[in-house]
C-alpha positions as CSV (number, residue, x, y, z in Angstrom):
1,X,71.1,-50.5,-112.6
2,X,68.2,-49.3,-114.3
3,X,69.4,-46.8,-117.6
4,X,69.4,-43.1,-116.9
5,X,65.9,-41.2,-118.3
6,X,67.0,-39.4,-121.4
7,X,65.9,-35.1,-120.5
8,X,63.0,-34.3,-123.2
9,X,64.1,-31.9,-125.6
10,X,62.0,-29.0,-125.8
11,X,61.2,-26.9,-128.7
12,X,58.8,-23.9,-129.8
13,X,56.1,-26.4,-129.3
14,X,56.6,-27.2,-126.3
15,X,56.9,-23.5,-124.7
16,X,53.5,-22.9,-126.2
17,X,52.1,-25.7,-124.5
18,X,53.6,-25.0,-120.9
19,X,52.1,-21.4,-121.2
20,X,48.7,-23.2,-122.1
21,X,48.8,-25.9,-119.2
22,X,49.2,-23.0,-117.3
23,X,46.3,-21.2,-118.7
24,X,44.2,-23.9,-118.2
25,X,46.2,-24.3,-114.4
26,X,44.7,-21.0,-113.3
27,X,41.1,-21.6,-114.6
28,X,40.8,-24.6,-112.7
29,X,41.8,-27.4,-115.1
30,X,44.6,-29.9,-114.5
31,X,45.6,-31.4,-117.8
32,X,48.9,-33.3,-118.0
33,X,51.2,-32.7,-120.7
34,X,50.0,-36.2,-122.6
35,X,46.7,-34.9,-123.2
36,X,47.9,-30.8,-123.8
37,X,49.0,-32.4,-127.4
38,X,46.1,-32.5,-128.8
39,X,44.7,-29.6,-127.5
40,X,47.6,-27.3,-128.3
41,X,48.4,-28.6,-132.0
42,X,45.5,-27.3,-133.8
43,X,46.2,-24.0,-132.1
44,X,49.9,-23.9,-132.7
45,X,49.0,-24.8,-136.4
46,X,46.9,-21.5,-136.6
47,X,49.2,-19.3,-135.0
48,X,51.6,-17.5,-138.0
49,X,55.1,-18.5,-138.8
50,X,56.6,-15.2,-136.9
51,X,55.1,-16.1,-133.9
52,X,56.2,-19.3,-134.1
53,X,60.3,-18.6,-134.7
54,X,59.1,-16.4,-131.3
55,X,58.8,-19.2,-129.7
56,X,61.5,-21.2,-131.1
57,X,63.9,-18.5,-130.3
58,X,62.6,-18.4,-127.0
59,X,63.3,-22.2,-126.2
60,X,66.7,-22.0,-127.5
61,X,67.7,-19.0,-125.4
62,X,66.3,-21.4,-121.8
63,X,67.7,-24.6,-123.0
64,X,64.9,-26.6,-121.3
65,X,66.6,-29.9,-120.3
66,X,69.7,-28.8,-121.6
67,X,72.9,-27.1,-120.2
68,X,72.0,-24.7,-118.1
69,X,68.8,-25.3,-117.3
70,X,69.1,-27.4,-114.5
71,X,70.0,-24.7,-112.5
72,X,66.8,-23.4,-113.1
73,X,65.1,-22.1,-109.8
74,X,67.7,-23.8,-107.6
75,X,69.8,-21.7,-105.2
76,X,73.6,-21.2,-104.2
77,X,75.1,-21.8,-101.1
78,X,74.1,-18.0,-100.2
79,X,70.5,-18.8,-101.3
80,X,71.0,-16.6,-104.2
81,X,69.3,-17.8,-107.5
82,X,72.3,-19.6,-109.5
83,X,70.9,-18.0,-112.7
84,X,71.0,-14.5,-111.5
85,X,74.6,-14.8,-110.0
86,X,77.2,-12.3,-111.2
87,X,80.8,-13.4,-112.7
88,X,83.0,-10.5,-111.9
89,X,85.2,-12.3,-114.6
90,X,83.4,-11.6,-117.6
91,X,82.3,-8.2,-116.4
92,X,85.7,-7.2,-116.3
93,X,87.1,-8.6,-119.3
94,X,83.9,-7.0,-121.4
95,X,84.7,-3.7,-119.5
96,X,88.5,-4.1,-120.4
97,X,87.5,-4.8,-124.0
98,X,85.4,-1.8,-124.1
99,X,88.3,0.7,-122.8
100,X,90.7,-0.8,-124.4
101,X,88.7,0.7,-128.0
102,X,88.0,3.5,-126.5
103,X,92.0,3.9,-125.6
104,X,93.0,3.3,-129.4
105,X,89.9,5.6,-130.9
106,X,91.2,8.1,-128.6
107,X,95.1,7.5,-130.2
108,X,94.2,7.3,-133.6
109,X,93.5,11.1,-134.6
110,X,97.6,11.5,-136.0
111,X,98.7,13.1,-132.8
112,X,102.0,12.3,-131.2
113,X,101.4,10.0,-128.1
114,X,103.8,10.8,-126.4
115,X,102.6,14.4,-126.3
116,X,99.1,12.8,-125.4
117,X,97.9,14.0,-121.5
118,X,96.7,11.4,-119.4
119,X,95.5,12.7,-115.5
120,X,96.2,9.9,-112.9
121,X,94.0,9.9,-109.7
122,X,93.3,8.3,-106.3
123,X,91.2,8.7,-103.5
124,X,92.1,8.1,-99.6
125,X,89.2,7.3,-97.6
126,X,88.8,7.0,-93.5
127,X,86.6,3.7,-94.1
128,X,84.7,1.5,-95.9
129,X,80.8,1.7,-94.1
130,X,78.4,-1.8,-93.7
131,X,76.9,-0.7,-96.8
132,X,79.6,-1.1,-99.2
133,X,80.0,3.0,-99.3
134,X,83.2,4.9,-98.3
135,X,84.1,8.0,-96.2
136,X,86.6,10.0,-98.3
137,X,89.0,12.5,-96.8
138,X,92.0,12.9,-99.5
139,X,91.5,13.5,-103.6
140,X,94.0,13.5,-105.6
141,X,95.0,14.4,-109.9
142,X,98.1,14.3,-111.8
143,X,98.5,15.2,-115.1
144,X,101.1,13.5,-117.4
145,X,102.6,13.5,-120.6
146,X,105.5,11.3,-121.9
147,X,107.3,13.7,-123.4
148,X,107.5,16.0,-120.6
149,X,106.6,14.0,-117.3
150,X,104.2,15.4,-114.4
151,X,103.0,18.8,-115.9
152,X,100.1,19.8,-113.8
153,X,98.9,18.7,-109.8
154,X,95.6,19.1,-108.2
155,X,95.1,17.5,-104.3
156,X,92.8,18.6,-101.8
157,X,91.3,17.3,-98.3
158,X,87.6,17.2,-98.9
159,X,85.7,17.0,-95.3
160,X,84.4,13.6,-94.9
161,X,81.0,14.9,-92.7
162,X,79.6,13.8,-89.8
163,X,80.8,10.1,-89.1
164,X,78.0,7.6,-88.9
165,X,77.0,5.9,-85.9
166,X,79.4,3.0,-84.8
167,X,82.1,3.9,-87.3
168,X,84.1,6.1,-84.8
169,X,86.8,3.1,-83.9
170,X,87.4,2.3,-87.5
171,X,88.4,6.3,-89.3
172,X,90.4,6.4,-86.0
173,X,92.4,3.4,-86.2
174,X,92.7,3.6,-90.5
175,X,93.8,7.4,-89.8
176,X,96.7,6.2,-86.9
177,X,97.9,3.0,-88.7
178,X,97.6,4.2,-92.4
179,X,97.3,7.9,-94.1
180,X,97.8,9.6,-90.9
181,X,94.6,12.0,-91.6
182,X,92.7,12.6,-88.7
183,X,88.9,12.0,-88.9
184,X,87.8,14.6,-86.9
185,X,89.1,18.7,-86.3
186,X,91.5,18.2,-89.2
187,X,92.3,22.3,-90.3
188,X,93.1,20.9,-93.6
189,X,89.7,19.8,-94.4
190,X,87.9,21.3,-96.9
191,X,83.6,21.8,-96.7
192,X,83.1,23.2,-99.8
193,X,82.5,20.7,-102.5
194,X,81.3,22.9,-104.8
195,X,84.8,24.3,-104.9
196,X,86.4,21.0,-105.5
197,X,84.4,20.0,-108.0
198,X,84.9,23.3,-110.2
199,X,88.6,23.3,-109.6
200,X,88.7,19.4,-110.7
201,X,87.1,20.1,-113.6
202,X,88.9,22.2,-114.7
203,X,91.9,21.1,-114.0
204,X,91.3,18.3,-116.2
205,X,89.0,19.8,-118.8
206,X,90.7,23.3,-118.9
207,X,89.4,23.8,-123.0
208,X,85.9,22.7,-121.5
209,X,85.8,20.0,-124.4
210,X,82.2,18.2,-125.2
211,X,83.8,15.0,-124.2
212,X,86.1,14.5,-121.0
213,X,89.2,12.7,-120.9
214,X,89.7,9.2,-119.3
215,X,90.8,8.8,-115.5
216,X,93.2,6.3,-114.9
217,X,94.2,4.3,-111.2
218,X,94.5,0.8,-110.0
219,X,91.6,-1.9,-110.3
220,X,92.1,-2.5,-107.0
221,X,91.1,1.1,-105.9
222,X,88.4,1.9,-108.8
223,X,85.7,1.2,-106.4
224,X,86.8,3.7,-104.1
225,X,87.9,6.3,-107.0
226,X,84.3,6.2,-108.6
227,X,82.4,6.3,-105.6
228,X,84.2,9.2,-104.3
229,X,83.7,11.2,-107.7
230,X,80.1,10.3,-107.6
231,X,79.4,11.4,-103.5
232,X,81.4,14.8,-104.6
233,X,79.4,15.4,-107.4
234,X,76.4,14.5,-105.6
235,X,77.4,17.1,-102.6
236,X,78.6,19.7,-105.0
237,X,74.9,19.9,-106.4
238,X,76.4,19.2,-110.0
239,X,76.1,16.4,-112.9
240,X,78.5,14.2,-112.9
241,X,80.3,13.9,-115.8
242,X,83.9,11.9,-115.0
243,X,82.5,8.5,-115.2
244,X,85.6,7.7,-117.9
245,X,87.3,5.6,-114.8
246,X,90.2,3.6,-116.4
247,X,92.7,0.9,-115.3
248,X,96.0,2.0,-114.9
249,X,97.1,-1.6,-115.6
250,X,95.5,-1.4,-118.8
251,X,96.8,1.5,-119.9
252,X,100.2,0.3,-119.1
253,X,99.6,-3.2,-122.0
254,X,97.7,-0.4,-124.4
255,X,101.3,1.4,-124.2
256,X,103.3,-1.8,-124.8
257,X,101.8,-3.0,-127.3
258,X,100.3,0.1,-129.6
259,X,104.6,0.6,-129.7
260,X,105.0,-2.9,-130.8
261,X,106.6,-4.5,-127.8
262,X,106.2,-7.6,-126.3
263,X,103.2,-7.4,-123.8
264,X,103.9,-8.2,-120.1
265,X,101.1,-10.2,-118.4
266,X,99.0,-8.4,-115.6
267,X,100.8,-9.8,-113.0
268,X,103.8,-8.0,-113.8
269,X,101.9,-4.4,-114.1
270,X,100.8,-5.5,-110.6
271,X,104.4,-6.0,-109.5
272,X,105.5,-2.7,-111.4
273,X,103.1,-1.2,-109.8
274,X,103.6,-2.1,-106.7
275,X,106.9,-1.2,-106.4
276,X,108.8,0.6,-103.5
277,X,111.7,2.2,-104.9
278,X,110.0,5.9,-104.5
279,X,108.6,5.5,-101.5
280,X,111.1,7.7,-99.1
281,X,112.2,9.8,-101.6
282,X,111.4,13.7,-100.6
283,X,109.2,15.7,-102.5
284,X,107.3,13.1,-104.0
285,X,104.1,13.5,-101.8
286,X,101.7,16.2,-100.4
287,X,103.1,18.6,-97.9
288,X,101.4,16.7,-95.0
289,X,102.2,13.5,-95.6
290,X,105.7,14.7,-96.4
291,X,105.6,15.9,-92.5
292,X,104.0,12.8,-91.5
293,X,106.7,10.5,-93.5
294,X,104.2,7.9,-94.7
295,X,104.5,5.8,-98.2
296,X,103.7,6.6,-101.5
297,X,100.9,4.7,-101.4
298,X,99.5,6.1,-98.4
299,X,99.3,9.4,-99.4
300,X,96.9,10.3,-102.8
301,X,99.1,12.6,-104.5
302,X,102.0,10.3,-103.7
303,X,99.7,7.2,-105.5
304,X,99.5,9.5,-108.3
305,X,103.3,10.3,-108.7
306,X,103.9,6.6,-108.3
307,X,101.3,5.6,-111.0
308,X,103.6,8.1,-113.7
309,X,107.0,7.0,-111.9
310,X,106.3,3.2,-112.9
311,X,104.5,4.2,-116.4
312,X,107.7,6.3,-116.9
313,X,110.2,3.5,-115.7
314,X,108.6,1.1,-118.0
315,X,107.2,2.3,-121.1
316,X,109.6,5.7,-122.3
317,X,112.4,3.9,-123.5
318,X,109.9,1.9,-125.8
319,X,108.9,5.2,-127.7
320,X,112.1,7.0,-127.5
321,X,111.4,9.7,-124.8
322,X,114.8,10.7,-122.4
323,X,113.9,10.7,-118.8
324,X,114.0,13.7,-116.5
325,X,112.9,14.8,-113.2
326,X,109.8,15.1,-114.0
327,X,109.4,11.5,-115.1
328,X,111.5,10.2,-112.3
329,X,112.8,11.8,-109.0
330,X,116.6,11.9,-108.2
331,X,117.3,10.8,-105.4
332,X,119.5,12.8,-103.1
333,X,123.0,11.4,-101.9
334,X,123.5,12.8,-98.5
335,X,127.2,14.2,-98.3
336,X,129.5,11.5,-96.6
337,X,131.6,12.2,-93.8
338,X,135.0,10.2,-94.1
339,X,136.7,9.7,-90.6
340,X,140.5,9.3,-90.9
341,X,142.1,5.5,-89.9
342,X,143.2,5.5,-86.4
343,X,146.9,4.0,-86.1
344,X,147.1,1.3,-83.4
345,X,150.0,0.1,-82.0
346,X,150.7,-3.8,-83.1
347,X,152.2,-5.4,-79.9
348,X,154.2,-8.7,-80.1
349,X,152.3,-12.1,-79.2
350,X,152.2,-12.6,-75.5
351,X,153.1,-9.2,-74.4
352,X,150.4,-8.3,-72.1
353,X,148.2,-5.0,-72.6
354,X,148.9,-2.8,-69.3
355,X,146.0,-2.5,-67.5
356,X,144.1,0.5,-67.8
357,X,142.8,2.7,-65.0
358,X,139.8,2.3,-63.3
359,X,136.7,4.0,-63.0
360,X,138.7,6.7,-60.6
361,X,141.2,7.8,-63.1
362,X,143.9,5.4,-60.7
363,X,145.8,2.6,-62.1
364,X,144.9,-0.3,-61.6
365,X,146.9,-2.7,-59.0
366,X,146.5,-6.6,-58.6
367,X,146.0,-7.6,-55.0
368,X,148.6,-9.0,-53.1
369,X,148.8,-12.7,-51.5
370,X,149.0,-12.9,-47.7
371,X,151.5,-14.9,-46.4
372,X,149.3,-17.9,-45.0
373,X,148.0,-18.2,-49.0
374,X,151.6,-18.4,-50.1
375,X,151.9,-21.1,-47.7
376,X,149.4,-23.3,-48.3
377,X,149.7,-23.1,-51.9
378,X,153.4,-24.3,-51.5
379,X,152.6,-27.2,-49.5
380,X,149.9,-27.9,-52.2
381,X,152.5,-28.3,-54.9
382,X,154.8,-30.0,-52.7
383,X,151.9,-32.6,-52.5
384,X,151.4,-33.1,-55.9
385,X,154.8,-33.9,-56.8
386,X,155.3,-36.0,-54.3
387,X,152.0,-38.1,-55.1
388,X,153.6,-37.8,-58.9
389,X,157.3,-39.4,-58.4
390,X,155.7,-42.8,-56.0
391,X,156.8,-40.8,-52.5
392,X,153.2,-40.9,-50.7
């Protein structure tokens, strides 16, 4: 087996000469690399030393021959470039990174954080269309505190508009099976967005501060959230200025660990916060979802509740803070109804029950043999002992 070709190494050197082959490509002139050498060097000699650590730089940042570079031009199983795919991974941890500092500035200016106000939200939506875009029909905003629980509430039903072509089957059947919201003649629905942008800003911005607060909810639903903010804004006419769309996860481990706790792992946010316990408890959703008797997460403002009902169940007792109704909802014991023991009357073993009347209200009476039956049956036993004492 013949050796394996060692890959050149390329330098500053040899980036200049590729862009000079090439030159001398498009004029009309095919010169190999061999003989580019000599025709490069005194050229590269002349150029200055800054240009030259250009280059260099350049080279190390492509890694000709090296690494990654031979993925260079060649395509996915998608026939996507494999250089110009996207790792969701590292976009998320950079992003968690980010928020995470932004979290912590946010903590640091020597107030109290348990008396710190953090607004929970979620979005319901009737579908998700072919072009990754989504139809929303319930908004949602809590704001919380530790100290004090679920302060403040903002929910709405903004109209979703006319339903695009094809799309019909699918708000009908999410709206049946899921949030029970209808997608068409819903009284509830609310066409002016210009309204329900003013109101949600300033329910969460009431002081109409330079910088607006952070909005938390799940990473599973932060698509949905910040496209829904964005087509709102977009109808309303106005700028858009809640982009701050945190993890509710995240917030959660911030929590944990700024109080010196032992940090759970994501997984079990996820299970915290997927938790039922609150789900069919009343008063804990909107007024027509409360009718409707769907889950908490089914319903926006019932998401929200949830998100402070887990945060509240998990992380208070870390900094001290009692629990109340406002953190968590009692739930109601229905009043018991005892029933009295019923005495029965023990009969001794092999005393037969009297029969009971029949369907008539008359008691019951056993049929009588005939007189031929009696007979025969006689003779039948008569038989048998005969056959058992040797007679027959």
């Amino acid at each position: 087996m013949p050796p394996k070709k060692k890959k050149q190494q390329h330098n500053g050197f040899s980036l200049f000469m590729l862009e000079k082959q090439e030159e001398m490509r498009l004029k009309g002139r095919k010169v190999s690399m061999q003989d580019m050498v000599p025709i490069a060097h005194p050229e590269w000699k002349s150029l200055p030393a800054e240009v030259q650590k250009g280059y260099t730089a350049r080279a190390k940042e492509k890694k000709f021959g090296q690494g990654t570079s031979g993925y260079e031009g060649k395509l996915d199983c998608t026939g996507q470039l494999v250089t110009n795919r996207f790792s969701v991974v590292e976009y998320l941890e950079k992003r968690r990174r980010t928020e995470s500092a932004a979290l912590k500035d946010s903590w640091s200016t020597g107030q109290d954080i348990t008396h710190h106000r953090f607004y929970m939200i979620a979005v319901k939506t009737l579908c998700q269309l072919p072009d990754d875009t989504y139809l929303p029909c319930e908004l949602a905003c809590v704001e919380y505190t530790m100290s004090a629980g679920i302060t403040k509430r903002f929910h709405c039903f903004p109209a979703p508009g006319k339903l695009p072509l094809g799309c019909r089957y699918l708000c009908k059947r999410q709206g049946e099976d899921v949030h029970k919201i209808p997608a068409e003649w819903f009284d509830q629905y609310n066409h002016n967005y210009k309204e329900i942008w003013t109101d949600l800003i300033a329910f969460i911005n009431p002081q109409r501060q330079h910088v607006m607060p952070a909005l938390f909810c799940e990473l599973r639903c932060r698509e949905e959230v910040e496209y829904t903010l964005e087509w709102l804004a977009r109808n309303a006419g106005m700028s858009h200025s809640l982009r701050k769309v945190y993890e509710t996860e995240l917030l959660i481990l911030e929590l944990f660990r700024n109080a010196g706790e032992i940090v759970p792992s994501r997984g079990q946010v996820s299970s915290l916060l997927a938790s039922s316990a609150w789900d069919y408890i009343w008063d804990t959703r909107c007024a027509y979802h409360e009718e409707t008797e769907v889950t908490l997460e089914n319903c926006a403002l019932g998401t929200c509740n949830k998100y402070c009902y887990c945060l509240s169940d998990a992380v208070c007792a870390r900094y001290n803070v009692e629990l109340t109704p406002n953190h968590i909802p009692e739930a109601e014991t229905p009043d018991a109804i005892v029933y009295p023991a019923q005495q029965r009357e023990i009969r001794p073993q092999g005393q037969r029950t009297p029969p009971r009347g029949n369907s008539r209200g008359q008691s019951y009476t056993p049929p009588r043999m005939k007189d031929n039956d009696e007979d025969e049956r006689r003779d039948v036993n008569t038989a048998r002992e005969a056959q058992r004492y040797g007679v027959i």
